[in-house]
VOPAGU-2260 file (C-alpha; in pm, 1 decimal, decimal comma):
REM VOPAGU-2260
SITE   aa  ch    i         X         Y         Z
SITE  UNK   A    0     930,5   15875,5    2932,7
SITE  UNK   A    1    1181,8   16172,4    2880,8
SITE  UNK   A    2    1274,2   16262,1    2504,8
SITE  UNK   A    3    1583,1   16322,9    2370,0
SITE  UNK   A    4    1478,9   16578,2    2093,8
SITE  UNK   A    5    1156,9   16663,6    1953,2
SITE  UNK   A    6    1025,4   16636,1    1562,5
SITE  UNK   A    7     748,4   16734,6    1329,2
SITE  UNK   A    8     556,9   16557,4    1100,9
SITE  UNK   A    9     255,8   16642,7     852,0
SITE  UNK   A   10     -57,9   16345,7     774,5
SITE  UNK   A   11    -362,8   16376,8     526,5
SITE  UNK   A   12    -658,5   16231,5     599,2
SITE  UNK   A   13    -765,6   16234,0     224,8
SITE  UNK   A   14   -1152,2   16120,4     142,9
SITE  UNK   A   15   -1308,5   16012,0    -122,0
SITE  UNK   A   16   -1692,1   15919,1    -172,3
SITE  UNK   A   17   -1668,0   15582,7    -370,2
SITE  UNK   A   18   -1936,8   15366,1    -537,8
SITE  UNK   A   19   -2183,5   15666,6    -619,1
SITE  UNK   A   20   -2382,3   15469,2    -843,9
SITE  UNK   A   21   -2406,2   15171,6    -629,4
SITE  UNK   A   22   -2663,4   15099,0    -380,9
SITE  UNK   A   23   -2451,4   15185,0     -81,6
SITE  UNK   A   24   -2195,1   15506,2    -134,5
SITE  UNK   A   25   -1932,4   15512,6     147,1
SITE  UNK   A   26   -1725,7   15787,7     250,0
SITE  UNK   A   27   -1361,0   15648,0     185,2
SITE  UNK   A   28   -1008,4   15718,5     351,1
SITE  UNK   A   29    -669,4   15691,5     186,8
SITE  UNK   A   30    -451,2   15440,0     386,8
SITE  UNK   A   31    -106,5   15295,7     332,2
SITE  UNK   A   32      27,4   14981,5     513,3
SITE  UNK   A   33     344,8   15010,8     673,6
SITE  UNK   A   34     574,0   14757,7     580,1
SITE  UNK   A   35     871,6   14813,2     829,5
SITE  UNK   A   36     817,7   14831,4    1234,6
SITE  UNK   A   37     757,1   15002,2    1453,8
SITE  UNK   A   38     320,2   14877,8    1355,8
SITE  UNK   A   39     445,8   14672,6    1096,5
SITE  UNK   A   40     120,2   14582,8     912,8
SITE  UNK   A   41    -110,5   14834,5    1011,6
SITE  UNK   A   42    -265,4   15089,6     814,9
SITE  UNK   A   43    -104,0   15483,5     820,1
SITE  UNK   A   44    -271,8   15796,1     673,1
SITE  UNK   A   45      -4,5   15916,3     421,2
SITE  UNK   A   46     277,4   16168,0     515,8
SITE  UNK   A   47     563,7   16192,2     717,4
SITE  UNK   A   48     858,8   16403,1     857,8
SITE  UNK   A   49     872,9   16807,8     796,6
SITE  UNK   A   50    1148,3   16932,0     657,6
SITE  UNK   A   51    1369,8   17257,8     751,7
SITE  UNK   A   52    1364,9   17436,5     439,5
SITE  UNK   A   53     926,7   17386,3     402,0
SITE  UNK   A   54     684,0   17495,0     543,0
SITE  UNK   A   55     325,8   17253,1     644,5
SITE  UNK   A   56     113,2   17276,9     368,5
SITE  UNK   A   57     404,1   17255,2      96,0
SITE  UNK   A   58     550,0   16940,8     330,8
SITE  UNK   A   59     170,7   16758,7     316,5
SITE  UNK   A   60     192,0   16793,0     -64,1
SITE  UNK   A   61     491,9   16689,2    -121,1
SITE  UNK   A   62     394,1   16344,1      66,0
SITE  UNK   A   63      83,3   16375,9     -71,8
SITE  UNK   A   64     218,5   16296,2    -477,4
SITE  UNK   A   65     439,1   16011,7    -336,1
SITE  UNK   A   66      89,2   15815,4    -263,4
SITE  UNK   A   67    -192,4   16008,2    -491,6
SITE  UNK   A   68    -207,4   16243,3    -801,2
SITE  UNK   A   69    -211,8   16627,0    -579,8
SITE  UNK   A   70    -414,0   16755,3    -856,3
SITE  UNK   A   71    -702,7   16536,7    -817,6
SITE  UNK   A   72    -702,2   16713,4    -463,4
SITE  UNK   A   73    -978,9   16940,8    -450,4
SITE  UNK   A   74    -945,2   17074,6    -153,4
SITE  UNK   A   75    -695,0   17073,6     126,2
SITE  UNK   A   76    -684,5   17247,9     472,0
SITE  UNK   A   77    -521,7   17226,2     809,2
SITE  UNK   A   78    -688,2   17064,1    1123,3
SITE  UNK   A   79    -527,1   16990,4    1469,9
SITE  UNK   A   80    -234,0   16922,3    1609,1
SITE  UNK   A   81    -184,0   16620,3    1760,8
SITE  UNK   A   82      87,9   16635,7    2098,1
SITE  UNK   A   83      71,2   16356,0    2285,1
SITE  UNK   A   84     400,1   16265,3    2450,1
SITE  UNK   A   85     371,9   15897,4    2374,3
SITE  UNK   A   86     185,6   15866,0    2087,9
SITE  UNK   A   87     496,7   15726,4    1906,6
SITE  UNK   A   88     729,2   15494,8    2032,6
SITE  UNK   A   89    1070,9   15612,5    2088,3
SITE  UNK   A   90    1345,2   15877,1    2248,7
SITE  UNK   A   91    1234,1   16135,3    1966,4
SITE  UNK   A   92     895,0   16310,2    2038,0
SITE  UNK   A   93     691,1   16373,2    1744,9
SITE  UNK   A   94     419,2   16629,4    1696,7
SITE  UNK   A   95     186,4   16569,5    1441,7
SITE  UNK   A   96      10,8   16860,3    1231,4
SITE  UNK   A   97    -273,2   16693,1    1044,6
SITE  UNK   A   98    -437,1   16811,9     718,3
SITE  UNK   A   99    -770,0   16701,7     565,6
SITE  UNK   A  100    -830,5   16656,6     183,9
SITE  UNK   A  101   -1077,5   16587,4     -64,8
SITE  UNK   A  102   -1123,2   16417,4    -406,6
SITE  UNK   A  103   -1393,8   16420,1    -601,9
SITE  UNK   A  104   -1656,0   16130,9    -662,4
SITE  UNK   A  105   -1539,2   16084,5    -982,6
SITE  UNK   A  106   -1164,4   16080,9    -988,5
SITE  UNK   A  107    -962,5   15754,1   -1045,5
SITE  UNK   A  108    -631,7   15814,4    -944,5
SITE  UNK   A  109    -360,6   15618,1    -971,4
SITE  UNK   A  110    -222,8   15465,6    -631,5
SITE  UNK   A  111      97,6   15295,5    -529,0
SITE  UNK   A  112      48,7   14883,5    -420,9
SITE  UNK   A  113      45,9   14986,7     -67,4
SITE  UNK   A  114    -195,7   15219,8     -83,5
SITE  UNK   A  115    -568,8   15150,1    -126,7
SITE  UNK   A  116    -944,1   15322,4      -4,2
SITE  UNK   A  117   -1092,8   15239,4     306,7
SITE  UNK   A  118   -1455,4   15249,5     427,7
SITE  UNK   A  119   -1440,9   15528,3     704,6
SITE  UNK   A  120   -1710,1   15299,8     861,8
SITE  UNK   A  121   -1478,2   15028,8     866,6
SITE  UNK   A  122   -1120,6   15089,5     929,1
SITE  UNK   A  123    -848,9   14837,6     938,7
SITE  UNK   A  124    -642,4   14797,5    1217,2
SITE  UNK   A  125    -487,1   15185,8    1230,7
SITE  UNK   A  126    -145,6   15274,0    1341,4
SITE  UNK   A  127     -29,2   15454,5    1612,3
SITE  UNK   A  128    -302,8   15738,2    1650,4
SITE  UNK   A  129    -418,2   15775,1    1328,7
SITE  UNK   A  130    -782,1   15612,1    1370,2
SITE  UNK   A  131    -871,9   15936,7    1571,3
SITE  UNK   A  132    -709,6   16146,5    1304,8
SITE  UNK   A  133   -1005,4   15983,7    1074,4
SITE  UNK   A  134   -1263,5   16036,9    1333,7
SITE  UNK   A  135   -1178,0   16422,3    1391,5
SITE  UNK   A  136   -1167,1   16462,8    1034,0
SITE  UNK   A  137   -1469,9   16336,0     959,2
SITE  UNK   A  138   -1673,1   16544,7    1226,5
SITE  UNK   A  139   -1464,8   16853,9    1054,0
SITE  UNK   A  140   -1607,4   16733,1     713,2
SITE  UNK   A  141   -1970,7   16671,6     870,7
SITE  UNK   A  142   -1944,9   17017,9    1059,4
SITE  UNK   A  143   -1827,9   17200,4     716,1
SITE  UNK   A  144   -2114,9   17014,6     519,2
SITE  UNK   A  145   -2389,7   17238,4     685,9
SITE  UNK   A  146   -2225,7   17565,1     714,3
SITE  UNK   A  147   -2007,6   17582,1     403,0
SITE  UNK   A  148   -2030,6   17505,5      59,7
SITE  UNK   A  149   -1731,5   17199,7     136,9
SITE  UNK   A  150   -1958,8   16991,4     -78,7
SITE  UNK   A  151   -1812,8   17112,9    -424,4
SITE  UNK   A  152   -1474,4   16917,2    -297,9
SITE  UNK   A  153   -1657,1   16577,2    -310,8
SITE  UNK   A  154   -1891,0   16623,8    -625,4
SITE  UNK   A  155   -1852,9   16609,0   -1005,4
SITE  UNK   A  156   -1836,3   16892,2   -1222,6
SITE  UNK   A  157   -2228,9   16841,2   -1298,5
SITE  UNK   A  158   -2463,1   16609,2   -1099,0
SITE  UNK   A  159   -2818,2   16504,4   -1067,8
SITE  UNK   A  160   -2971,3   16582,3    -713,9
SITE  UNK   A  161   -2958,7   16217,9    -640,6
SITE  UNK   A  162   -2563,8   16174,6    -692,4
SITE  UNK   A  163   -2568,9   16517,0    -476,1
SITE  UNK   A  164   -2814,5   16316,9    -210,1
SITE  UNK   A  165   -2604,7   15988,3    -202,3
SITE  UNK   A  166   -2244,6   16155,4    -151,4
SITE  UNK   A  167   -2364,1   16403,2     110,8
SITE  UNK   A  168   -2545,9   16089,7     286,4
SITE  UNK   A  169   -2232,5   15885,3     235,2
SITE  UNK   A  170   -2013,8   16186,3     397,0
SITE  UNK   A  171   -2273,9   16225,0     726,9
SITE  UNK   A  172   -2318,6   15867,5     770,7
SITE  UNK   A  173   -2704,2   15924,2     771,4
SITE  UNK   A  174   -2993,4   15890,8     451,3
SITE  UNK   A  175   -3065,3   16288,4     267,3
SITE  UNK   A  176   -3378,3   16375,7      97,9
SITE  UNK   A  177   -3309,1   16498,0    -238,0
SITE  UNK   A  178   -3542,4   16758,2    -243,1
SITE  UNK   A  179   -3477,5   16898,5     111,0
SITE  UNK   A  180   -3102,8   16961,4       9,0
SITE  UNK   A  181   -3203,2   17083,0    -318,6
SITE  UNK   A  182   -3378,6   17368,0    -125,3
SITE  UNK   A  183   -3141,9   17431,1     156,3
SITE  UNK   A  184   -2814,6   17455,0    -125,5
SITE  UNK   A  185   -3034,0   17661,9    -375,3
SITE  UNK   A  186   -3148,7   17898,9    -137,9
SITE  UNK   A  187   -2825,1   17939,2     -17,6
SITE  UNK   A  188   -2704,7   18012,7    -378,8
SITE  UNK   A  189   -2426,1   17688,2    -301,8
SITE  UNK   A  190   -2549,8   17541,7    -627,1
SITE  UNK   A  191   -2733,8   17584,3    -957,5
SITE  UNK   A  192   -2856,0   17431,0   -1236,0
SITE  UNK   A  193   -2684,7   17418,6   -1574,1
SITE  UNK   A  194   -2992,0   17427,5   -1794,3
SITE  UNK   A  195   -2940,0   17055,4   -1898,6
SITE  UNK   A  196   -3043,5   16715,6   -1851,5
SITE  UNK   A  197   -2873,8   16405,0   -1811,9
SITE  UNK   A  198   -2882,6   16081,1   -2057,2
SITE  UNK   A  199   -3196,6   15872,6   -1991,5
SITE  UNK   A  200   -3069,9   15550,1   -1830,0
SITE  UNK   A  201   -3166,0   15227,6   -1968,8
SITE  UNK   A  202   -3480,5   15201,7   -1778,3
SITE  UNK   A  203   -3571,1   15538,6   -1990,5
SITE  UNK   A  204   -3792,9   15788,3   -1766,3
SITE  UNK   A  205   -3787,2   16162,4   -1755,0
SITE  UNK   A  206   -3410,1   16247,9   -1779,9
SITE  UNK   A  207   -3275,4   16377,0   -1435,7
SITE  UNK   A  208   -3202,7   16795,6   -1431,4
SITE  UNK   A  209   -2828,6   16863,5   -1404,9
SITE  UNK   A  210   -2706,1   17121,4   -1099,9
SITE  UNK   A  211   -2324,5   17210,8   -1044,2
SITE  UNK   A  212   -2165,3   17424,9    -739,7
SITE  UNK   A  213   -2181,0   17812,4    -775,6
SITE  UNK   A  214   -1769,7   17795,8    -652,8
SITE  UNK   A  215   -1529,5   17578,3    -645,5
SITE  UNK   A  216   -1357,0   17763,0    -324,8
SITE  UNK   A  217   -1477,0   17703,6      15,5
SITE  UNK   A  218   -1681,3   17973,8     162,9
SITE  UNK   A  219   -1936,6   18032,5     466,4
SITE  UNK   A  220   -2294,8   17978,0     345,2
SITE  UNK   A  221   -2454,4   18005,7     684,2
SITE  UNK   A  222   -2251,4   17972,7     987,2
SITE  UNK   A  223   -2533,4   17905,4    1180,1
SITE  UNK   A  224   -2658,2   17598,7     993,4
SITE  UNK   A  225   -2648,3   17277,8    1077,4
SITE  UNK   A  226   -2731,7   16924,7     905,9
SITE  UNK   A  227   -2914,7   16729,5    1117,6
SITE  UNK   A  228   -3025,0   16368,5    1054,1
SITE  UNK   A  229   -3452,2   16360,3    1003,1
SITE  UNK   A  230   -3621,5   16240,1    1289,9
């Protein structure tokens, strides 16, 4: 098919580990459904066309506060572009610059009645090519977890090793041992403890120590590392 003209537009694939103190944390994706053809139904990853007076990362924030509170963004960073000719219908061929983002565990924030968390694990039925958007920005995020401190993006403010344990599983897709990643992030200097304890839970017990991140800017740690699952 031959175009007519050619446009740009900016997507966030924004995650969020949900249900930390559950049983079952899952690594979550922000979705809207569209309500208006073309994919009428189908779930989008917020964002949309780039203007000519912005540039990408301002354009991807902009979109951003029309589906989520920006500042409960903790981190945000360019990925890939994605050029296939067809991958929208149409005369106008559109580019696609995609960004991926990160709210913490513990943030609530507000969302629009189209809007909602997903399960990465188990998407609804995606639009256009935005289900391999998720999938290349979770192997980003998995890829960042061993060599970076990316982690901090995902956390609380202060955690217990276990919270730590379940949102890195949730974010790999694969069971952590607590006191291997204790080990690998404090001999890394990623993060450190605070010198306090959390409040004993009902079922009483020694209370659990309290760590938080060294930084709360993303930096190498070891770009030779990787995360693998045991086995």
């Amino acid at each position: 098919m031959s175009h007519t003209s050619t446009e740009h537009e900016v997507l966030a694939v924004v995650f969020q580990v949900g249900d930390v103190s559950s049983r079952k944390p899952a690594l979550n994706v922000l979705l809207w459904q569209r309500a208006l053809e073309p994919e009428r139904g189908k779930w989008s990853l917020p964002g949309g066309r780039l203007r000519t007076d912005e540039d990408l990362t301002s354009s991807v924030r902009r979109q951003l506060a029309e589906k989520v509170d920006v500042r409960e963004i903790a981190h945000l960073e360019q990925l890939a572009v994605f050029s296939d000719p067809g991958r929208l219908p149409g005369e106008v061929r559109t580019i696609a610059s995609t960004f991926l983002g990160l709210v913490p565990s513990v943030a609530t924030p507000e969302l629009p009645p189209d809007t909602r968390w997903h399960p990465v694990n188990a998407l609804p039925a995606m639009a256009f090519d935005h289900g391999p958007m998720v999938e290349y920005a979770r192997t980003r995020l998995v890829a960042k977890l061993s060599y970076t401190n990316i982690g901090f993006a995902l956390a609380p403010t202060e955690f217990a090793l276990s919270t730590l344990r379940d949102i890195y599983g949730a974010a790999l897709g694969y069971q952590v041992d607590a006191t291997n990643l204790q080990r690998v992030l404090v001999r890394r200097g990623v993060i450190t403890p605070t010198g306090t304890t959390a409040h004993p839970g009902r079922t009483g017990g020694r209370p659990a120590a309290l760590y938080r991140f060294t930084d709360s800017q993303i930096r190498v740690t070891d770009e030779f590392a990787a995360l693998r699952p045991p086995g």
